[in-house]
C-alpha positions as CSV (number, residue, x, y, z in Angstrom):
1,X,-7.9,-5.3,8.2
2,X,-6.6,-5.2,11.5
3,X,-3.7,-5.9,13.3
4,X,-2.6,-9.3,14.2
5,X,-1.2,-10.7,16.9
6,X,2.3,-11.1,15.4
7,X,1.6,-7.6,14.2
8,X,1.2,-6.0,17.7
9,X,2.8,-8.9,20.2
10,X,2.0,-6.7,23.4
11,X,-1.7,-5.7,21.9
12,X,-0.8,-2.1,22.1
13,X,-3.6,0.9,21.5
14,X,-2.0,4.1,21.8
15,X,0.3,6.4,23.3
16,X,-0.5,7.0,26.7
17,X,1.6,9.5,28.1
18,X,5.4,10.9,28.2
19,X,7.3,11.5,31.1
20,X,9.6,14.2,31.8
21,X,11.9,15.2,35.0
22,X,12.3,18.7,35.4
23,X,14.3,21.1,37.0
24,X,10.9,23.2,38.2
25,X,7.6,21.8,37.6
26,X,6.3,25.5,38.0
27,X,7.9,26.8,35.3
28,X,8.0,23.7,32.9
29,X,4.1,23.9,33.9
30,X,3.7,27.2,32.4
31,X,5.3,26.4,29.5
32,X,3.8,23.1,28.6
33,X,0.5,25.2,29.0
34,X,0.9,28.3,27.6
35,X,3.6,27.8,24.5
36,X,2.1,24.4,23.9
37,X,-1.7,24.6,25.0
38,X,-1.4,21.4,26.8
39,X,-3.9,21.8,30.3
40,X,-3.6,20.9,33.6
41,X,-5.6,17.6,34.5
42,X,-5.8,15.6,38.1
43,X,-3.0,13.5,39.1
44,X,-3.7,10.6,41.6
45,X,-3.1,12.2,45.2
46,X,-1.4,8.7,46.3
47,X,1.8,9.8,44.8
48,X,4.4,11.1,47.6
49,X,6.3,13.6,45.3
50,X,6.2,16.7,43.1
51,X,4.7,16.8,39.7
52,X,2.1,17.7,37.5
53,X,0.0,16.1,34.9
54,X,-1.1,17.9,31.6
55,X,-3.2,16.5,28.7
56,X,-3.5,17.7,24.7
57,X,-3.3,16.5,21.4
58,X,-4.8,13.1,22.4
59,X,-1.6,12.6,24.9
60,X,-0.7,13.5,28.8
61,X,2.4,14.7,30.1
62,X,3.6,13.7,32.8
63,X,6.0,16.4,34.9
64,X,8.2,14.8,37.2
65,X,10.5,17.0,39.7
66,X,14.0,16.3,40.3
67,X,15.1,15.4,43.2
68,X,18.1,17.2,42.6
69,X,17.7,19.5,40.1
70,X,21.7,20.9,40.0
71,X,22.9,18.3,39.0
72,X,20.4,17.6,35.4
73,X,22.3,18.0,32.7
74,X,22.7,21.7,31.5
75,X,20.4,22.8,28.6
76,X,23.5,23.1,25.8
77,X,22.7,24.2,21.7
78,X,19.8,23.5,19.8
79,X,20.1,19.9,18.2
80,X,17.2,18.5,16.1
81,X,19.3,14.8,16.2
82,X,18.9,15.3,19.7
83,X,16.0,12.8,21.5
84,X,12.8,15.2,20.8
85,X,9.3,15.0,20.8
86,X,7.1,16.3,18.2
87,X,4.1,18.1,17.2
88,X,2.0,18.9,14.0
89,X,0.9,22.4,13.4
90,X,-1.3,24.4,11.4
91,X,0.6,27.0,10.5
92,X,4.6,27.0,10.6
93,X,4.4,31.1,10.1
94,X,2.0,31.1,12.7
95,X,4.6,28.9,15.1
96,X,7.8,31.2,14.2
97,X,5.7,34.6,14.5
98,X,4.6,33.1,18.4
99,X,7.8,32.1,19.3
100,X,9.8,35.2,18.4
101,X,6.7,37.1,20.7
102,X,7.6,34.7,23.4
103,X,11.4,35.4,22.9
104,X,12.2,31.3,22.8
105,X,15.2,30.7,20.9
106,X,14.3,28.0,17.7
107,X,16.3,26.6,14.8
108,X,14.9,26.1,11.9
109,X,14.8,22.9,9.4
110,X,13.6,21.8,5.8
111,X,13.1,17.8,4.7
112,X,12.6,17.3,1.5
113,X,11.9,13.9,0.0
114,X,10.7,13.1,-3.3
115,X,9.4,16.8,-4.0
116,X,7.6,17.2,-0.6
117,X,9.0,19.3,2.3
118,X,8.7,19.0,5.7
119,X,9.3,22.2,7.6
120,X,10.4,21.7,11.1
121,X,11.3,24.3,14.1
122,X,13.1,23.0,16.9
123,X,13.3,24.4,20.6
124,X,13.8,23.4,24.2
125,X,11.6,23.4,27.3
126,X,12.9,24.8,30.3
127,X,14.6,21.6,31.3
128,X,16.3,21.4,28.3
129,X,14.1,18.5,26.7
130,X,13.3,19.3,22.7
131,X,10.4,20.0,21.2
132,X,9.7,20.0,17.6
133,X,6.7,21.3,15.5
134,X,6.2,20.6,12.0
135,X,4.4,20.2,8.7
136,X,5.4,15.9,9.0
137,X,1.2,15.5,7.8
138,X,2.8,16.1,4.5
139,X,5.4,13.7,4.2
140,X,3.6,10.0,3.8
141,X,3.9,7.5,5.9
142,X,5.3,4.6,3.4
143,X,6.1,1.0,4.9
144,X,9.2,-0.9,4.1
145,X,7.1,-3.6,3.7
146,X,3.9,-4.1,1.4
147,X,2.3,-1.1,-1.1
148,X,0.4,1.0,1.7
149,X,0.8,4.2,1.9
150,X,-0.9,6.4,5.0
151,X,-0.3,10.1,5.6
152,X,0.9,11.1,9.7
153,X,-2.5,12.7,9.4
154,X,-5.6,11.0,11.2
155,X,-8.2,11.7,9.1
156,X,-6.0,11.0,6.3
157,X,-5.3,7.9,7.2
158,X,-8.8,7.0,8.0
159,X,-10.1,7.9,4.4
160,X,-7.1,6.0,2.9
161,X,-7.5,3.4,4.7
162,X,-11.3,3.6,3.9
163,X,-10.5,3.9,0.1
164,X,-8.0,0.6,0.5
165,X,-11.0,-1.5,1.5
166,X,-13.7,-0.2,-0.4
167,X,-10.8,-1.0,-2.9
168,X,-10.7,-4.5,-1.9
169,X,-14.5,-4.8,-1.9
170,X,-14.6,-3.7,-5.3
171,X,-11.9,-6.5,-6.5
172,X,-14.1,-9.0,-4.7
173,X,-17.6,-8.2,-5.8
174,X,-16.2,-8.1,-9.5
């Protein structure tokens, strides 16, 4: 039950990497590493300018300097409608308790659809780029088109999806 081609057009496999200019790839460095447990991992030595690349969560990051850094946008309020990325967690308590410790200004936020909630808490990097981190494993993933329904969750997903053909097995052998 894979993809087709008219399904995936560019025969796409993952997400790769994001990459993000910043205003000191010291400090945004330190941040993506020890608020976000990201780590450091080799970036080819052919490139003729500042950066860093990190890996976690089955994604890199790629840290790009500025090459003028006073003139990036200034880092303005807390907006979750604002372009973010986003990561699951284990424990929203957990989250809020760790960023209070690390004095990082957050906003909360609360989805709720269909008698599920989502809790999200939103903050910026130091160059001003968002980060979210929520519960979204909870919320299901539904189409708009056909019945399937997958959780965000990986291993959800996989035993769904392994349910939906042993499922179809079922209706075939019968």
């Amino acid at each position: 039950m894979g993809m087709g081609m008219e399904d995936n057009p560019l025969q796409l496999k993952s997400l790769n990497h994001i990459s993000l200019v910043c205003r000191s790839v010291g400090k945004s460095l330190d941040f993506y590493q020890h608020v976000l447990g990201f780590f450091p991992i080799r970036r080819p030595g052919s490139f003729d300018f500042d950066g860093a690349w990190l890996y976690g969560y089955g994604i890199g990051i790629h840290l790009l300097q500025s090459e003028d850094p006073e003139i990036m946008p200034k880092i303005c309020e807390i907006n979750p409608k604002d372009n973010h990325i986003s990561f699951q967690c284990e424990s929203m308590m957990t989250v809020e308790k760790k960023l209070m410790e690390m004095e990082i200004e957050y906003v909360k936020g609360r989805v709720e659809e269909g008698g599920i909630y989502v809790d999200q808490i939103f903050f910026h990097d130091p160059n001003g780029s968002m980060i979210e981190i929520c519960n979204c494993d909870n919320l299901p993933v539904v189409p708009l088109a056909g019945e399937t329904i997958r959780s965000c969750s990986l291993i959800n997903c996989t035993i769904q999806q392994q349910k939906q053909e042993q499922s179809l097995l079922n209706q075939l052998c019968n």
